[in-house]
Structures are given as structure tokens and as C-alpha cells.
Backbone bond lengths (Angstrom), bond angles and torsions (degrees), N, CA, C in turn:
res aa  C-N    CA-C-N  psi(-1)  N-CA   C-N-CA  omega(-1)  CA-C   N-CA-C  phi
1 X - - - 1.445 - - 1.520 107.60 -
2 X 1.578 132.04 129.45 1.280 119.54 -157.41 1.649 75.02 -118.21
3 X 0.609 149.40 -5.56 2.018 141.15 177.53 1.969 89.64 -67.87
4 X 1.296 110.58 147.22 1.360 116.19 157.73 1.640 123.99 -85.72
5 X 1.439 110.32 122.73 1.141 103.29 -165.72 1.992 114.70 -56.86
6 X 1.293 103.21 14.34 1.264 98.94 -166.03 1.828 99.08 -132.62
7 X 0.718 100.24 9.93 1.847 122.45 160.70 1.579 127.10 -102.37
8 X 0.959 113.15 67.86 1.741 119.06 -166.44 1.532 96.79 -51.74
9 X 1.613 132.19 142.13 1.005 124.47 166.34 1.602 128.78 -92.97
10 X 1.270 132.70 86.89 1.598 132.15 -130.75 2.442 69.36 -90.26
11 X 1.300 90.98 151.04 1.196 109.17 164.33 1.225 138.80 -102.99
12 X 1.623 156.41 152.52 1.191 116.79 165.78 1.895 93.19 -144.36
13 X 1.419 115.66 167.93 1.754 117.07 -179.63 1.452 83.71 -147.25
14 X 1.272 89.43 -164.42 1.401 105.47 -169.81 1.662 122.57 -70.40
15 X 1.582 97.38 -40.54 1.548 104.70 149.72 1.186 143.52 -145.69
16 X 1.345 98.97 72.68 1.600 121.99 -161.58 1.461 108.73 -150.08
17 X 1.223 123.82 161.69 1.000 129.23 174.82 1.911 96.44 -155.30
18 X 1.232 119.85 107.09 1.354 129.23 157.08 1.258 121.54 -96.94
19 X 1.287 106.61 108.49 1.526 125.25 178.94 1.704 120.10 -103.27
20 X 1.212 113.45 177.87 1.342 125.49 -165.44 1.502 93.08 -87.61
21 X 1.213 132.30 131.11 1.256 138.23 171.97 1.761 139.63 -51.09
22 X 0.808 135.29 108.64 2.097 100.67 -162.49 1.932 87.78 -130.87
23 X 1.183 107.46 -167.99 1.085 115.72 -145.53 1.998 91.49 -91.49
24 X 1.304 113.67 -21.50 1.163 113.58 -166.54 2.007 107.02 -73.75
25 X 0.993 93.42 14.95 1.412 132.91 -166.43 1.614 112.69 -66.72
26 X 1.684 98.99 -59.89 1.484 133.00 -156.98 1.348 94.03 -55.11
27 X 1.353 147.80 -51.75 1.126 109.39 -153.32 1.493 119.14 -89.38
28 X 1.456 93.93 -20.34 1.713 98.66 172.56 1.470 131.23 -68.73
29 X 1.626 87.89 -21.87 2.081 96.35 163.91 1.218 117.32 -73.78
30 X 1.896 108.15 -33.62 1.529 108.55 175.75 1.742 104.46 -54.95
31 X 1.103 107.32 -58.33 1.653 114.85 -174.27 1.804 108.04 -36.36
32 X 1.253 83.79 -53.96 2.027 92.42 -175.85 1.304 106.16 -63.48
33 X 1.525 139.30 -45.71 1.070 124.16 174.42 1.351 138.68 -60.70
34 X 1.506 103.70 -22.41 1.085 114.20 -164.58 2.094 100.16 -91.66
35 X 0.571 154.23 -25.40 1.679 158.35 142.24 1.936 109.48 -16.93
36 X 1.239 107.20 105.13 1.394 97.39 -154.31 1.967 95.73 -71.27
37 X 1.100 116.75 -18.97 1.497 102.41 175.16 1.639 120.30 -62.22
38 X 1.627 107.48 -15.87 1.241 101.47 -153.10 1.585 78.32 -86.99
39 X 1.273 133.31 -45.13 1.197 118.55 -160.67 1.704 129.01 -83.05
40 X 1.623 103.97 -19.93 1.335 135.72 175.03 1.629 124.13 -15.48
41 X 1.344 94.53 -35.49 1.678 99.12 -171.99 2.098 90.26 -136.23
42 X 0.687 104.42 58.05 1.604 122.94 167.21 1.091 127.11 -151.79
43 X 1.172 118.34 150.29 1.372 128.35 169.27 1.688 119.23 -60.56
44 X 0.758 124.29 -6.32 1.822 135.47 147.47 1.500 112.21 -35.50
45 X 1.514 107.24 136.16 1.197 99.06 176.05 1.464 113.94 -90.57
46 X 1.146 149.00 144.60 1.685 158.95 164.64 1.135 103.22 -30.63
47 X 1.666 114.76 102.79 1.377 101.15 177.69 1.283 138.21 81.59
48 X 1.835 115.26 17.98 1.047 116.43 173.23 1.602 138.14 -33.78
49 X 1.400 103.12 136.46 1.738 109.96 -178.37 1.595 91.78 -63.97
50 X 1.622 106.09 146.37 1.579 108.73 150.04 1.341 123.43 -32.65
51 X 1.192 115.59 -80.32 1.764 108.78 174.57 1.081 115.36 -49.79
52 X 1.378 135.80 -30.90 1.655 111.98 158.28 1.695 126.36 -50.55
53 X 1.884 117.41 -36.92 0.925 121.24 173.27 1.627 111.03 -76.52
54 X 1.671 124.77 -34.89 1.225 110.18 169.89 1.671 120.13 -48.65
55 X 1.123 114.51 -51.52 1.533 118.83 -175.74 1.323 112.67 -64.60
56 X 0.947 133.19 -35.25 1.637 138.72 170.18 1.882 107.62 -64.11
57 X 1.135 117.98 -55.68 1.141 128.01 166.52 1.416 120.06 -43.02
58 X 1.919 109.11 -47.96 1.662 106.69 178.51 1.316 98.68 -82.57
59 X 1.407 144.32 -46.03 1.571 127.14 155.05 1.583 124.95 -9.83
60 X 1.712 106.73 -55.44 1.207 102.31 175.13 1.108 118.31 -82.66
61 X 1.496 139.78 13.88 1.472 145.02 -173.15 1.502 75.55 -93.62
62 X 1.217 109.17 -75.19 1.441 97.32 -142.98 1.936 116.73 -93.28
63 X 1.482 101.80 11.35 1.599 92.16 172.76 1.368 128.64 -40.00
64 X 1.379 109.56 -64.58 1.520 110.26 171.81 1.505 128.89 -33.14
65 X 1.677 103.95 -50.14 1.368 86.83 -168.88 1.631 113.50 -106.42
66 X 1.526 109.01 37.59 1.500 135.52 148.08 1.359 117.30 -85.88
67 X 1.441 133.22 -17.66 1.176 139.52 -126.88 1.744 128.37 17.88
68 X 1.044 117.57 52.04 1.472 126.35 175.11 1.393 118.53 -98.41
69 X 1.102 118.96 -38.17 1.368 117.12 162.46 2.256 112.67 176.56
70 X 0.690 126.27 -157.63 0.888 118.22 177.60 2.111 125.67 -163.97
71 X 1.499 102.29 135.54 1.907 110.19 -170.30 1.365 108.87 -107.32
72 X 1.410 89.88 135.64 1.847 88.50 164.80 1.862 88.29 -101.96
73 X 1.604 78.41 173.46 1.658 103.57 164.08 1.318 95.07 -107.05
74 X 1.490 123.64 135.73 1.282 146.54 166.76 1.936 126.99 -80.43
75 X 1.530 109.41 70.86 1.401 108.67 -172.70 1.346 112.41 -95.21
76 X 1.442 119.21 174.61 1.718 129.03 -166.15 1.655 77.21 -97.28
77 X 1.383 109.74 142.71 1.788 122.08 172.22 1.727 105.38 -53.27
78 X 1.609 100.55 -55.29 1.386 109.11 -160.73 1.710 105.25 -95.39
79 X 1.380 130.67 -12.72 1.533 113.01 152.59 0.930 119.23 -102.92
80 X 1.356 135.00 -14.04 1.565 116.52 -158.52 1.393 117.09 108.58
81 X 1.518 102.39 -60.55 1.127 104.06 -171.98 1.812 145.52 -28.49
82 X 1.275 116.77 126.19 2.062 119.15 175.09 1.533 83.41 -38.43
83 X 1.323 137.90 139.40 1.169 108.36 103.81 1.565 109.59 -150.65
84 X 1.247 112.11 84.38 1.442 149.18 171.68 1.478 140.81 127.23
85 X 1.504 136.14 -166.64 1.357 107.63 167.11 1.333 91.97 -148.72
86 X 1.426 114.71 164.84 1.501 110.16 165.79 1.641 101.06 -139.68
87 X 1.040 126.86 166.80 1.658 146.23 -155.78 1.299 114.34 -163.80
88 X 1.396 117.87 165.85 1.118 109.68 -152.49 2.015 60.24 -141.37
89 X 1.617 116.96 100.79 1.606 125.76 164.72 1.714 120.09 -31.43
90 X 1.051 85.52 -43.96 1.662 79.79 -159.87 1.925 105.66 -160.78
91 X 1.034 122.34 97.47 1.684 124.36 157.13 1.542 115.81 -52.02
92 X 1.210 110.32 153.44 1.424 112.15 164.65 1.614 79.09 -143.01
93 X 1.118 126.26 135.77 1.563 139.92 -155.65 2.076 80.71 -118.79
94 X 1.197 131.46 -30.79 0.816 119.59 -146.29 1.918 98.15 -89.69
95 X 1.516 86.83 -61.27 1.650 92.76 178.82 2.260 106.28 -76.88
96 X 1.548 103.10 19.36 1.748 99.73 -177.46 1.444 121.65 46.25
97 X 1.271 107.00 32.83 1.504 108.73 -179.39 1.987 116.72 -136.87
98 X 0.965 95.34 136.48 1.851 110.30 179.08 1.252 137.68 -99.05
99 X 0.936 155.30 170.70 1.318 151.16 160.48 1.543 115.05 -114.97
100 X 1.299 130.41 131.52 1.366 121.40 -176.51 1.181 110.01 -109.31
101 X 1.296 125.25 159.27 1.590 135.20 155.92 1.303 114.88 -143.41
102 X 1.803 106.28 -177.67 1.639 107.43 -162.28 1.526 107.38 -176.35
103 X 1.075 124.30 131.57 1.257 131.81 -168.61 1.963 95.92 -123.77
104 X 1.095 136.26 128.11 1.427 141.57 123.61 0.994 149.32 -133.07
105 X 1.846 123.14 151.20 1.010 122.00 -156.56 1.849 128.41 -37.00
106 X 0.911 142.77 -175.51 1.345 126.81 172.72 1.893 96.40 -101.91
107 X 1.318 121.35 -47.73 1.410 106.22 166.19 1.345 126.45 -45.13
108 X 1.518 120.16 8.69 1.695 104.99 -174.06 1.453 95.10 -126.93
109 X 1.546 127.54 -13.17 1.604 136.41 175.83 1.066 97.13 -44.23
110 X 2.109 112.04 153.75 1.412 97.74 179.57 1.237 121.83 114.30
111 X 1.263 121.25 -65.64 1.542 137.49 -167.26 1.713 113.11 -119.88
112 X 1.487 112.51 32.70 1.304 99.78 149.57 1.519 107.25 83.78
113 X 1.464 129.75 -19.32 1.205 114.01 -167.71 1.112 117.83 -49.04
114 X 1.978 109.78 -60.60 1.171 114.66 -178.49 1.323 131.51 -61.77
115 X 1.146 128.22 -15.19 1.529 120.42 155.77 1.246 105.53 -61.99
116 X 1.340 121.84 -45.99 1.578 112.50 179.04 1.370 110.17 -46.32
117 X 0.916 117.38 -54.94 1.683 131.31 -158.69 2.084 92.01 -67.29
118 X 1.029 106.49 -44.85 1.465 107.40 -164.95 1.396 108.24 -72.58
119 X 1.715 118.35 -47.69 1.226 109.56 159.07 1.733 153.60 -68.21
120 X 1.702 75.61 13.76 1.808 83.77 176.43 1.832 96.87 -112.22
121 X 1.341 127.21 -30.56 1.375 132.61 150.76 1.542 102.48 -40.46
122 X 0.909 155.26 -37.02 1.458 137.83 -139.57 1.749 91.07 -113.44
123 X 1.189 97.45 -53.81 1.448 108.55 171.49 1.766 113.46 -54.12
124 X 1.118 102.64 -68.66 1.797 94.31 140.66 1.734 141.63 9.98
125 X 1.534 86.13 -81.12 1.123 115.11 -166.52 1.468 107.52 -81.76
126 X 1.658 136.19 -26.80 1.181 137.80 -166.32 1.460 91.25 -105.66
127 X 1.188 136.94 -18.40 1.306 123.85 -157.33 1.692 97.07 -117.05
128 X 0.982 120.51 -54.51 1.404 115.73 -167.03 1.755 114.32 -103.25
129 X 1.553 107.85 -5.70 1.282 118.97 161.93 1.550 102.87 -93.80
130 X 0.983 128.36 -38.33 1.536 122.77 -152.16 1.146 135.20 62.61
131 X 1.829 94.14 24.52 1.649 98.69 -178.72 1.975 118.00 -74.77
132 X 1.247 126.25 157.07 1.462 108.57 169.41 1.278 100.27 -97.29
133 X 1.371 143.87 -29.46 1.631 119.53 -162.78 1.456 84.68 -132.64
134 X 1.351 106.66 165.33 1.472 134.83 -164.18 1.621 114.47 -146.06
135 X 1.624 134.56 93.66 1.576 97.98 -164.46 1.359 86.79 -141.12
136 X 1.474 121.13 170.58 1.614 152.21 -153.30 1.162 113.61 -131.12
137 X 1.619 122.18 130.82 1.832 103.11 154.23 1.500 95.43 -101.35
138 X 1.295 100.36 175.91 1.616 119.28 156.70 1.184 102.83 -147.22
139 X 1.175 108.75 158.05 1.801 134.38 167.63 1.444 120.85 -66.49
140 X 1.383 131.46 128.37 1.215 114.92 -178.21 1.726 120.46 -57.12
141 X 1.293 109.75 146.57 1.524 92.64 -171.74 1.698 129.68 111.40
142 X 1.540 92.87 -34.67 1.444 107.50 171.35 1.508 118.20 -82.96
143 X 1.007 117.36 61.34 1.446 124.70 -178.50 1.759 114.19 -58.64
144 X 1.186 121.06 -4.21 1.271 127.38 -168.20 1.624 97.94 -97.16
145 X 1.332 97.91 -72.35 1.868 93.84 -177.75 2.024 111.92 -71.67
146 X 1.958 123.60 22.44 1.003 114.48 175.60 1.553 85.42 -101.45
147 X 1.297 120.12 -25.64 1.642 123.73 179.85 1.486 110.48 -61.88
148 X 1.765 114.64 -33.04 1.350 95.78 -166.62 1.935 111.21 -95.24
149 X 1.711 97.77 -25.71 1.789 95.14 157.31 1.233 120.10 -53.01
150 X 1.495 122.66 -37.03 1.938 117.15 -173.12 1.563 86.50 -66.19
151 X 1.431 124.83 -48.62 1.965 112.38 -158.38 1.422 97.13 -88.93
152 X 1.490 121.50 20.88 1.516 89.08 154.74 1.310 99.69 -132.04
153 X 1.765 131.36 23.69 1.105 121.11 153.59 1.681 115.49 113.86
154 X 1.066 81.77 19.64 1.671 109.94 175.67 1.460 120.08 -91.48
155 X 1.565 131.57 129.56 1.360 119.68 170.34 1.184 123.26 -111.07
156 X 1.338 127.88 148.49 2.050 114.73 -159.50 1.839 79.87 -86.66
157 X 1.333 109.68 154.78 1.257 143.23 -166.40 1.370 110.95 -94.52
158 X 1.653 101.97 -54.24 1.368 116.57 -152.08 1.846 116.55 143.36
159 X 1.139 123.15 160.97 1.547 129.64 154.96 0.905 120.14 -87.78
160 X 1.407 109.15 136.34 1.948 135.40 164.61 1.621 80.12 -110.16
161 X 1.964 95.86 119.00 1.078 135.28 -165.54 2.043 95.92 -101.41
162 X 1.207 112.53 113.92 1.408 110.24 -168.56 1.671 128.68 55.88
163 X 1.307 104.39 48.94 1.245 128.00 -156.59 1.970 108.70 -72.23
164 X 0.997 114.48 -38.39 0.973 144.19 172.90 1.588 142.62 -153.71
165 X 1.683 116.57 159.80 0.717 118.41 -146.32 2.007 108.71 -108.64
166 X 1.379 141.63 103.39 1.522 121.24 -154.43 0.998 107.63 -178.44
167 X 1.444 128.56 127.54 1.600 141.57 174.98 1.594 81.76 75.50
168 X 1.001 137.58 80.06 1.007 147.59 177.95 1.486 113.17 -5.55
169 X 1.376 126.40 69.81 1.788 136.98 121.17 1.338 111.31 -148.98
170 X 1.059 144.59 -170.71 1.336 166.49 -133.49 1.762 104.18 -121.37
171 X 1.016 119.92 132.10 1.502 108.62 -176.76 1.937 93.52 -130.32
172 X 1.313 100.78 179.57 1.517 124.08 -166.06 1.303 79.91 -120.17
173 X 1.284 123.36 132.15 1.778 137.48 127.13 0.935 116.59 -64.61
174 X 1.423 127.67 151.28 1.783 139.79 176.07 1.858 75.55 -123.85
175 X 1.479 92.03 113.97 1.804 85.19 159.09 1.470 107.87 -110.47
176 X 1.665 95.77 166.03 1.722 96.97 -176.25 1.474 74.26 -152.89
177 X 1.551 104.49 128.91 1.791 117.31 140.51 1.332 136.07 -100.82
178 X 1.325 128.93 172.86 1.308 132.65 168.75 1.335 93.27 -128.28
179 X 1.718 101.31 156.48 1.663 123.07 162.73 1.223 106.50 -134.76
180 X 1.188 95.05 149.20 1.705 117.79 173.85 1.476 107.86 -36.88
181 X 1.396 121.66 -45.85 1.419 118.53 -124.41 1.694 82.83 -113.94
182 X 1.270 133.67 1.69 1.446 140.41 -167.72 1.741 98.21 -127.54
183 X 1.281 115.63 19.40 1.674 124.77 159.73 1.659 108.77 -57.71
């Protein structure tokens, strides 16, 4: 990982602003989690307790400078406003490769943010991580976040058929990766 774990990389696009996460954080992630669309096709549980969102939240405080992986907070350029986050799950520094995720509001679906947001993460991630591959599941069904991996440069892979285990049954992944070298 060539980023210093002690250099947060704050992001910015045209209308976004991804920032480093902090604790003053919590209640607006509680808010986001709790919206059953936002969580619907994730591994999130329905309705998370606060302390489920506190602990997820201090995870994302401090991924980076664990090296495990690393979250922005997802704000509007021109209010301020939470309204989502995206992370990069889990590094493996060894094999240069990540896993991403992303939560947003349902008022901001629609308009592209999150590809925005994903394609400055990815860009991110190859350039100032030095990772080569980058990859996603989705849920079958989620046609919205398979729209926003193709626009930020992602290709679906294939299904892992009972991939996991959550909300009690077994789900299918649709994976899609990116590589460096297919920019």
C-alpha cells in the first residue's frame, strides 16, 4: 500500500466530497442504515441497533490506520450533507487487491452520484493504493448498484451460487472486478 496509513485520502468530484469518517458521524449512519431500501440487498442487518452502527462506524474510523481497508463519508459538495459512504471492505496489500462497498441514501439514487463516488475510489485505489484488482458482489436483483459497477468500470465476472450465509438464507453473489491495467 504506497498511501501512508496516517494520511487519510479525503476525495473530491464534481459533487461530492468524500471525507475521512469520525465519530460525529454516528448518528447519520444510524439514520442511513436504518431505511429498509438502503439495506435490502446487503448484508446489513434490517434495522440495525445503534451499537451495531456505532461499531461499524468505529471500524470505519480506524480501518486505514490498521491497514484493513479503508471508508469515506459520502457528502453533497454544496451542503454538507451525509448522504452515504463507500469503503474499500477489506485490502489484501499482499495479493494488491480490495473489495468495495457503498451504501446511499435513497433520495440521491438516480443521479449518478455513486458512480461518481465509485469512480474516484477506484481511481483511488489503483493509484494511491497500488492495488491491481478491485471487485464487488451484488445480490441478484439489484440492478441499480450492477449499473453503478459497469459506470465506474467494473465487469460482472459471474455468480458464486450460495455464496453466503445472512438474514437467514443463503444468497448468490453477481461478482464484477476491475484491473488496473483495463483503465
Amino acid at each position: 500500500m504506497a498511501l501512508s496509513k496516517d494520511s487519510f485520502p479525503t476525495l473530491s468530484t464534481d459533487r461530492l466530497r468524500l471525507r475521512e469518517p469520525t465519530a460525529d458521524d454516528c448518528q447519520g449512519w444510524h439514520d442511513l442504515l436504518s431505511i429498509p431500501e438502503v439495506t435490502r440487498f446487503s448484508n446489513w442487518p434490517d434495522a440495525p441497533k445503534k451499537p451495531q452502527a456505532e461499531r461499524s462506524l468505529k471500524w470505519m474510523c480506524t480501518a486505514l490506520s490498521k491497514g484493513k481497508g479503508c471508508a469515506w463519508i459520502m457528502e453533497e459538495s454544496v451542503s454538507g450533507r451525509l448522504i452515504g459512504a463507500i469503503r474499500f471492505n477489506s485490502i489484501n496489500r499482499y495479493s494488491r487487491m480490495a473489495e468495495i462497498g457503498y451504501e446511499l441514501h435513497p433520495s440521491s439514487w438516480g443521479k449518478g452520484l455513486m458512480s461518481e463516488a465509485a469512480r474516484a475510489v477506484v481511481q483511488c485505489g489503483f493509484e494511491d493504493f497500488s492495488l491491481n484488482r478491485i471487485e464487488a458482489w451484488t445480490l441478484p436483483g439489484n440492478v441499480g448498484s450492477d449499473r453503478v459497477l459497469e459506470k465506474a468500470g467494473f465487469r460482472y465476472e459471474g455468480t458464486l451460487r450460495q455464496k453466503a450465509w445472512f438474514k437467514g438464507t443463503f444468497h448468490d453473489f453477481r461478482m464484477f472486478g476491475c484491473l488496473a491495467d483495463e483503465r
